[in-house]
TIRO-2110 file (N, C-alpha, C; in Angstrom, 1 decimal):
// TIRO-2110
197.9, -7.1, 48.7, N, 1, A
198.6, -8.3, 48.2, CA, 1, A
197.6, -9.2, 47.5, C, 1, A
198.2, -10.0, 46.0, N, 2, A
197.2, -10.6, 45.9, CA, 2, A
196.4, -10.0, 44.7, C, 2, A
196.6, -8.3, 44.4, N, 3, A
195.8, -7.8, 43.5, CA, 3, A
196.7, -8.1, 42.2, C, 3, A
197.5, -8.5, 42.3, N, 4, A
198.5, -8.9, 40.4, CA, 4, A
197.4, -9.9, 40.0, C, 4, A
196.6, -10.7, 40.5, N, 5, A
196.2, -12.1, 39.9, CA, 5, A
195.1, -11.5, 39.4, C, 5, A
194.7, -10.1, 39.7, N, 6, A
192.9, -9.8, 39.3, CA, 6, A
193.1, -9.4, 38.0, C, 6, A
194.8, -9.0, 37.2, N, 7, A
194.9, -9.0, 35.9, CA, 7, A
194.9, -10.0, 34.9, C, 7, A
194.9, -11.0, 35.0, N, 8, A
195.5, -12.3, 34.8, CA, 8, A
195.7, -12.2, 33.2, C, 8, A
195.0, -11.7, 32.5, N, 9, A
194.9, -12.0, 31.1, CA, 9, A
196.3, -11.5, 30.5, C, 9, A
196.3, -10.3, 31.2, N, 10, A
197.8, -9.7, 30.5, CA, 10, A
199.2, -10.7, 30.9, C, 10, A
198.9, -10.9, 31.7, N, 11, A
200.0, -12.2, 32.2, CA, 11, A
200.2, -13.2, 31.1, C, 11, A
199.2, -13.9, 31.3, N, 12, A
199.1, -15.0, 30.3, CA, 12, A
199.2, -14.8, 28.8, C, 12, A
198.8, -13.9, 28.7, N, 13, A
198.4, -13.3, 26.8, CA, 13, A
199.9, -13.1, 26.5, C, 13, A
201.1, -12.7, 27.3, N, 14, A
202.3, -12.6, 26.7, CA, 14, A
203.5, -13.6, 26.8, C, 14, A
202.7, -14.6, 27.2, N, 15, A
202.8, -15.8, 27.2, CA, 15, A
203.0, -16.7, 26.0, C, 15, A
204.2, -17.1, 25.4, N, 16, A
203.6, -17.7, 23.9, CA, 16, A
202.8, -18.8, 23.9, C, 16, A
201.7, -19.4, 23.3, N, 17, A
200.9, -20.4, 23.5, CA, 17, A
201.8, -22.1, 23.2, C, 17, A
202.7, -21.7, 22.4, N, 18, A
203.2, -23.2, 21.7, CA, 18, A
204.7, -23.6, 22.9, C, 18, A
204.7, -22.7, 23.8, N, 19, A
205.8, -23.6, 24.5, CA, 19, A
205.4, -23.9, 26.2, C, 19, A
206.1, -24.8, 26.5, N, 20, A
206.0, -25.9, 27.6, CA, 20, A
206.8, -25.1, 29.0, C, 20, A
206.1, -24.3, 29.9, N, 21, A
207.1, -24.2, 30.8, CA, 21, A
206.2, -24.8, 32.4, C, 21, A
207.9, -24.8, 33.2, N, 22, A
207.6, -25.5, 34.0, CA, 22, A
207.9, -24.5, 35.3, C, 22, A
207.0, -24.1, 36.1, N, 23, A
206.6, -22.6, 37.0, CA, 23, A
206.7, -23.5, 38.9, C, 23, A
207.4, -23.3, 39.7, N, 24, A
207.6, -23.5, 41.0, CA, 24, A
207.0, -22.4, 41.7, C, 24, A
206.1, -22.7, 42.4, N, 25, A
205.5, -21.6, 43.7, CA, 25, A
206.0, -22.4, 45.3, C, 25, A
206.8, -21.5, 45.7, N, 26, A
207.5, -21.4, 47.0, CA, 26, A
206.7, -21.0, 48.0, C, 26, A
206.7, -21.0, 49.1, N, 27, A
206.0, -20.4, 50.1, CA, 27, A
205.9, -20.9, 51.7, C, 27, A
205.5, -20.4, 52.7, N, 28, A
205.1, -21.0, 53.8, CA, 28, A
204.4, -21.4, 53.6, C, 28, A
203.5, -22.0, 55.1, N, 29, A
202.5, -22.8, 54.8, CA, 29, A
201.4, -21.8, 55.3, C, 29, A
199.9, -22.2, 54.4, N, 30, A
199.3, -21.2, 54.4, CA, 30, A
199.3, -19.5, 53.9, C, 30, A
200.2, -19.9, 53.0, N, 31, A
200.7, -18.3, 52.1, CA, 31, A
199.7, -18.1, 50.8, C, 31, A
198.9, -18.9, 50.3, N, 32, A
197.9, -18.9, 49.8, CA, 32, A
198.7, -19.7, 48.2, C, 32, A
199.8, -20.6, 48.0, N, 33, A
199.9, -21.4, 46.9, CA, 33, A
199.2, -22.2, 46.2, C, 33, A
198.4, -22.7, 46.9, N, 34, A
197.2, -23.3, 45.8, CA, 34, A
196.1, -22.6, 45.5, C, 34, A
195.8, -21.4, 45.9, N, 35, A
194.4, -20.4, 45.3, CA, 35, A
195.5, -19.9, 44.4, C, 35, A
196.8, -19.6, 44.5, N, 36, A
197.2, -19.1, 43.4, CA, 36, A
196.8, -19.6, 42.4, C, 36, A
197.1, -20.6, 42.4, N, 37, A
197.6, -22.4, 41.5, CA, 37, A
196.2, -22.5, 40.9, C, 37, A
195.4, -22.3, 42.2, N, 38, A
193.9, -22.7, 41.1, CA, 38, A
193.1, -21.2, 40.5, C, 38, A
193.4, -20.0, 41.0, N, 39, A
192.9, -19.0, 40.6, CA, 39, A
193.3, -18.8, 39.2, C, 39, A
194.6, -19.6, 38.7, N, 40, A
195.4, -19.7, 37.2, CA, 40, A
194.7, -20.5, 36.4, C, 40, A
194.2, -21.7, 37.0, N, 41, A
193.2, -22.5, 36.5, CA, 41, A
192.5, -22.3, 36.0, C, 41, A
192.0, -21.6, 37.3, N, 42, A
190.3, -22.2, 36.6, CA, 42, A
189.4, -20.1, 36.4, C, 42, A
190.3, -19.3, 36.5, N, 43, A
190.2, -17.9, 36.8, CA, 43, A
188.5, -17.6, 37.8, C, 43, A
189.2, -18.5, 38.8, N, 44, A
188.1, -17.8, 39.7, CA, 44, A
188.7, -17.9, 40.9, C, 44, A
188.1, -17.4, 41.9, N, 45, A
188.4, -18.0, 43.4, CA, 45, A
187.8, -19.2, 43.6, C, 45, A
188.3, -20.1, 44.3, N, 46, A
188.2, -21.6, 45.0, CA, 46, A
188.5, -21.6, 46.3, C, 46, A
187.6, -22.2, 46.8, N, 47, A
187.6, -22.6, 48.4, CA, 47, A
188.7, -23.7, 48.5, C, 47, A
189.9, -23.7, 49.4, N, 48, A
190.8, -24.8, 49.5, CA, 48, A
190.9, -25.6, 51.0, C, 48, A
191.5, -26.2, 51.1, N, 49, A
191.5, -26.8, 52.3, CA, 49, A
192.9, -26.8, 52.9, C, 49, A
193.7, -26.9, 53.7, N, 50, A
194.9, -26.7, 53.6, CA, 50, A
196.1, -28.1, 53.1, C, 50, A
197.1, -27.7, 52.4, N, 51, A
197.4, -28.8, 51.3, CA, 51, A
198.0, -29.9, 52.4, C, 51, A
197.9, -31.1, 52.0, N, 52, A
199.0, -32.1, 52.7, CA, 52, A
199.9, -33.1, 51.5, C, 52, A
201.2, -32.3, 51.4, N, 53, A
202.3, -33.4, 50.3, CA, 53, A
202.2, -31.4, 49.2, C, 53, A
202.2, -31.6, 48.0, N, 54, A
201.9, -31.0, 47.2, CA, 54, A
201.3, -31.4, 46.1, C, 54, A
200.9, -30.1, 45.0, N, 55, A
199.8, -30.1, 44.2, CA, 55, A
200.4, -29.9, 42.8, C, 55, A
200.6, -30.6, 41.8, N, 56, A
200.6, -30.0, 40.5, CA, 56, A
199.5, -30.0, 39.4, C, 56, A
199.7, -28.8, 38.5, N, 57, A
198.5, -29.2, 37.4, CA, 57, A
199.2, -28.4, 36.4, C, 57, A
198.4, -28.8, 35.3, N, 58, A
198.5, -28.6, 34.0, CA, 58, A
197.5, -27.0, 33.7, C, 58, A
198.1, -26.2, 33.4, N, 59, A
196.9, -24.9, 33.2, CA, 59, A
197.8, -24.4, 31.6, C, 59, A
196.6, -24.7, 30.5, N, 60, A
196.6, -23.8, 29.2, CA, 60, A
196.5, -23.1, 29.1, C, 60, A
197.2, -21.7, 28.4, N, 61, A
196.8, -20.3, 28.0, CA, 61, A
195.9, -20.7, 26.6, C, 61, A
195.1, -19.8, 26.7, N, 62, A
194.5, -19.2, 25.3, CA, 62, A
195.1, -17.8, 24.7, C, 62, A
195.3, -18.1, 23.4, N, 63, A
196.0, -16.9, 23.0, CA, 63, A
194.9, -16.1, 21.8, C, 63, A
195.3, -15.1, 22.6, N, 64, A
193.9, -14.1, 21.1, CA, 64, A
194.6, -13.2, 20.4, C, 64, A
END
């Protein structure tokens, strides 16, 4: 589990760059939602801490 994110580019690249969407990640606690959230980010792994309330962010595609 976990290995879809090691593709990421293809995800995002079919993605159109010019539109606005707005993405909900569900989960238990401790199901790994914010390494998702920031592995989309920032395309690396991040050390997290465990969340308290929740987290949003803004993550751009680049389109080639």
């Amino acid at each position: 589990m976990g290995n879809g994110l090691s593709d990421q580019t293809s995800i995002l690249s079919s993605l159109p760059s010019f539109q606005s969407f707005h993405i909900v990640i569900l989960g238990l606690d401790c199901a790994g939602k914010t390494t998702v959230l920031y592995r989309l980010q920032f395309n690396e792994f991040v050390n997290t801490v465990p969340t308290q309330g929740f987290n949003t962010e803004k993550i751009k595609t680049h389109s080639t």
